[in-house]
C-alpha positions as CSV (number, residue, x, y, z in Angstrom):
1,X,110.3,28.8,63.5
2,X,108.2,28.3,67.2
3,X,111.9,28.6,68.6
4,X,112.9,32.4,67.0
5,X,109.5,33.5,67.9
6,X,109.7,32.0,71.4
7,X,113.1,34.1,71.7
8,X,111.5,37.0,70.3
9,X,108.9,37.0,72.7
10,X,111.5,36.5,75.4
11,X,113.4,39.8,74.5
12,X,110.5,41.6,73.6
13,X,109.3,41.0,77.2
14,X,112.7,41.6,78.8
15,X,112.8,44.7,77.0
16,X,109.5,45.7,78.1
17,X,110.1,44.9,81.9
18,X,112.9,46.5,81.7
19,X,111.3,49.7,80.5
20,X,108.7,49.7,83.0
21,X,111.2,49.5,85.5
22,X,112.8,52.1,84.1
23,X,109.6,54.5,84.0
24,X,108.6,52.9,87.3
25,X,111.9,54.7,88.7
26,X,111.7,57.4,86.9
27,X,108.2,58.4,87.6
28,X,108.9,57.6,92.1
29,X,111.8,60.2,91.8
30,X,109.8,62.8,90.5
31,X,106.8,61.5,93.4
32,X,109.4,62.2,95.9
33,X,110.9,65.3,94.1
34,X,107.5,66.9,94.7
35,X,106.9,65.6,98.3
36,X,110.2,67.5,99.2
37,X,109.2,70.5,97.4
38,X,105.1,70.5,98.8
39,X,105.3,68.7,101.7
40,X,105.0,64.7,102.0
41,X,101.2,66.1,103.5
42,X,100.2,67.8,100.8
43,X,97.1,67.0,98.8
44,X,99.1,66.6,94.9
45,X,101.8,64.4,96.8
46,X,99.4,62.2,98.2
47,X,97.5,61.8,94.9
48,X,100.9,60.8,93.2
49,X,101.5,59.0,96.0
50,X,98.3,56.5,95.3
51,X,98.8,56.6,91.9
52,X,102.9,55.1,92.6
53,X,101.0,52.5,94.3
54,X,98.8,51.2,91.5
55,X,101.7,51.2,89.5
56,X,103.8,49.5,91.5
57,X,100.7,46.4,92.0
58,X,101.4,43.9,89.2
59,X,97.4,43.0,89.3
60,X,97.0,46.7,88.4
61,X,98.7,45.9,85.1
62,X,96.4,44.2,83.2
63,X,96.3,40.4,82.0
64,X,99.5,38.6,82.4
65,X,100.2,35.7,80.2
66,X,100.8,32.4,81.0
67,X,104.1,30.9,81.5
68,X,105.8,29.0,78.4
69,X,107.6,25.9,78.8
């Protein structure tokens, strides 16, 4: 039983890295989409620009959970 939910777990967690990557990308291409349409300069790409950052910072995330063994 602790060995299906510990595989669960696993999966669910690679599916969720995987869609934050996936967002993560998604989300930078639009960033730079804008910059090249207002102007890296501009006050709405820098914002974006900050807000990229945060989301690229893993500590920005929220608690991580310890490793399992």
């Amino acid at each position: 039983m602790q060995v299906a939910a510990r595989e669960a777990l696993r999966r669910a967690t690679e599916e969720s890295v995987d869609a934050t990557v996936a967002a993560y990308q998604d989300g930078s291409a639009c960033v730079e989409l804008i910059a090249g349409l207002r102007g890296k300069d501009h006050a709405l790409t820098l914002s974006l620009r900050r807000i990229r950052e945060g989301m690229s910072n893993p500590a920005a995330r929220g608690p991580q959970m310890p490793p399992t063994s």
